[in-house]
Wavefront OBJ file of the C-alpha trace (Angstrom):
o trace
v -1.717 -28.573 18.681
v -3.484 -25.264 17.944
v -6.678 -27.335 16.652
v -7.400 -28.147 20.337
v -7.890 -23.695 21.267
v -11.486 -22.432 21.055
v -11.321 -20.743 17.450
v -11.004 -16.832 19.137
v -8.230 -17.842 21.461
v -6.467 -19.591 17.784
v -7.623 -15.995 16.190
v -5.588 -13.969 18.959
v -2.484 -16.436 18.500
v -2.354 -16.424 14.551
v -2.621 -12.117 15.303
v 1.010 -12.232 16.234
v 2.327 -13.928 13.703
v -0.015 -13.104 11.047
v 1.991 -11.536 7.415
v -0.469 -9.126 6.678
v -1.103 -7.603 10.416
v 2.892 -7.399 10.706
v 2.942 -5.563 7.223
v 0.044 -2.822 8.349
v 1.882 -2.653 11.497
v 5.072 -1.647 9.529
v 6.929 -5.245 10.398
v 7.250 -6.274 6.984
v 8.103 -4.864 3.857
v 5.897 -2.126 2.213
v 4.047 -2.980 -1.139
v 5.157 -1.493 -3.865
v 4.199 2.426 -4.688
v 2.924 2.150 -0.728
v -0.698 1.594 0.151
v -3.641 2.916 -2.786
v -6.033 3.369 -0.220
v -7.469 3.041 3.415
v -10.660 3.661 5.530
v -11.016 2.519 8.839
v -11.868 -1.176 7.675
v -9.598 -1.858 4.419
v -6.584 -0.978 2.778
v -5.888 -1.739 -0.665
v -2.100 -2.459 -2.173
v -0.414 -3.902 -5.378
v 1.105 -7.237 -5.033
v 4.696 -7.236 -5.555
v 5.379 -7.805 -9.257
v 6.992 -11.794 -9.114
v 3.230 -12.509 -7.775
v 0.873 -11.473 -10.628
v 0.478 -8.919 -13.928
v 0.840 -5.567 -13.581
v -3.012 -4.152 -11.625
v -2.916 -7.473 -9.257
v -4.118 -5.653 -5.797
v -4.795 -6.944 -2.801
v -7.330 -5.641 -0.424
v -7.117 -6.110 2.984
v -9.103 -6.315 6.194
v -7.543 -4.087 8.850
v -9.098 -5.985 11.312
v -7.982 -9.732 11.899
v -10.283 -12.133 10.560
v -10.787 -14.885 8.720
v -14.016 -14.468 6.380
v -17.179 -13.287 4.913
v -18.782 -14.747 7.769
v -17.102 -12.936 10.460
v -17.398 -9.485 8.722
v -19.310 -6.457 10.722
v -21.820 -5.206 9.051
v -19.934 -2.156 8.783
v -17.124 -3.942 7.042
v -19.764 -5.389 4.363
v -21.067 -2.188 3.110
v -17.658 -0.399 3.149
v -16.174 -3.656 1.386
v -19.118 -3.232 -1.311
v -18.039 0.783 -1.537
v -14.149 0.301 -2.065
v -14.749 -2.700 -4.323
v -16.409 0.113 -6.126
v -14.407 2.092 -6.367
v -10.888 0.007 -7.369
v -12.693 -1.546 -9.863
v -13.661 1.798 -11.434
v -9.680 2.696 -10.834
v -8.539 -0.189 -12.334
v -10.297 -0.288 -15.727
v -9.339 2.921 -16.378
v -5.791 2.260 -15.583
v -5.110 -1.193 -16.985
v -7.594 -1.023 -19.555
v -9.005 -4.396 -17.600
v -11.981 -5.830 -19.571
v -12.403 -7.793 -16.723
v -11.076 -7.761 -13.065
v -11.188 -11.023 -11.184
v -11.358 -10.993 -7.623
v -9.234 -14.660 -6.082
v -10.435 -14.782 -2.226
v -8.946 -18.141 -0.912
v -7.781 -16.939 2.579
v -5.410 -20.266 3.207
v -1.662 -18.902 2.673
v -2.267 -16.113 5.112
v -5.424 -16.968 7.434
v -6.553 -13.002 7.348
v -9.401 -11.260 5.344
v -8.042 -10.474 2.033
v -8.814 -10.825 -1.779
v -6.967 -10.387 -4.898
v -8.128 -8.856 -7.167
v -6.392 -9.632 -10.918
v -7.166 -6.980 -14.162
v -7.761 -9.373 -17.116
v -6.910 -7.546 -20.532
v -8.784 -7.774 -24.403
v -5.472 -9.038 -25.668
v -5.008 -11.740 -22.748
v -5.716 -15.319 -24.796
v -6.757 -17.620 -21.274
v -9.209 -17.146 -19.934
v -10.823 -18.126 -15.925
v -8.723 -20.556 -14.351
v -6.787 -21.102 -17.058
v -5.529 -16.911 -17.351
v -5.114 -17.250 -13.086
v -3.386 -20.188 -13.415
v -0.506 -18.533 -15.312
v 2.871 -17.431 -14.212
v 3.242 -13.828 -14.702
v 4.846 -11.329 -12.908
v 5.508 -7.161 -13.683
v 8.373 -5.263 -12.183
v 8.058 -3.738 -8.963
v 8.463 -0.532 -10.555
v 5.693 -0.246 -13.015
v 3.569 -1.948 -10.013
v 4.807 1.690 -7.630
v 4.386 3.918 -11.093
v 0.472 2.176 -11.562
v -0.043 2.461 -6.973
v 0.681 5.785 -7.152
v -1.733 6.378 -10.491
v -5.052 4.090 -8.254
v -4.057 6.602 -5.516
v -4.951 9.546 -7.344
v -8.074 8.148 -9.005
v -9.189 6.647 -5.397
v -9.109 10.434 -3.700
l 1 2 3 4 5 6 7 8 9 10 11 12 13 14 15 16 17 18 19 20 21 22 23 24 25 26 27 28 29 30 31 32 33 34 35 36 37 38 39 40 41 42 43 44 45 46 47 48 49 50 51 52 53 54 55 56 57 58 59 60 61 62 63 64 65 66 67 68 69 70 71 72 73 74 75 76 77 78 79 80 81 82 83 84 85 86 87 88 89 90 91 92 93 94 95 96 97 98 99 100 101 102 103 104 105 106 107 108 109 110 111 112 113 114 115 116 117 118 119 120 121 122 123 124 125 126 127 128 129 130 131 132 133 134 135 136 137 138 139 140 141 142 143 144 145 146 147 148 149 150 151 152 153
């Protein structure tokens, strides 16, 4: 039914019910260890621990929208600058040979990538190391927030 809307009227109906605008609007629970980082176009979170190894972040568009494509050009370079930024933050905390950023956008349709620290001592690698099931506790995801938080000021 939605398929026959104009794409911006379907964009101001999936608003309402979107997950991530109901969690930066408070309606949903907080990540763990709280937000790393904002600016006026992104925040930046760590997953809860059943969804990925300790370091999995998600960084979001504050602004509803879908894609690359519909960026600003004000969201591009600050995306560039935060990337940046949590990538320098996250090899130093993780010890992350690698961090690899997952942007898929179809479970939630709104802006966000993940981004996933991959380890020297992690075997898989690719698809193969995304593909697997691992998880951290919510804890040591609040304990390594609040560390990003620090490094991000």
């Amino acid at each position: 039914m939605l398929a026959i809307y104009p794409f911006k009227e379907m964009q101001i109906l999936t608003m309402e019910t979107c997950f991530i605008c109901r969690k930066h609007n408070g309606q949903e629970a907080t990540p763990p260890g709280g937000y790393i980082y904002e600016d006026e176009h992104w925040m930046v979170c760590h997953a809860p621990g059943k969804l990925g190894p300790l370091g999995t972040l998600f960084i979001e568009s504050k602004r509803h929208f879908l894609d690359y494509a519909e960026m600003t050009d004000e969201e591009s370079v600050s995306l560039g600058n935060v990337m940046r930024k949590i990538y320098h933050a996250l090899r130093t905390h993780t010890d992350a040979e690698r961090i690899y950023q997952v942007t898929l956008i179809e479970g939630v349709p709104h802006f966000h990538s993940w981004l996933v620290p991959h380890r020297k001592e992690d075997t898989e690698k690719g698809i193969k190391f995304l593909a697997r099931d691992d998880s951290c506790s919510d804890e040591d995801a609040a304990a390594l927030a609040n560390q990003l938080r620090e490094a991000m000021k």
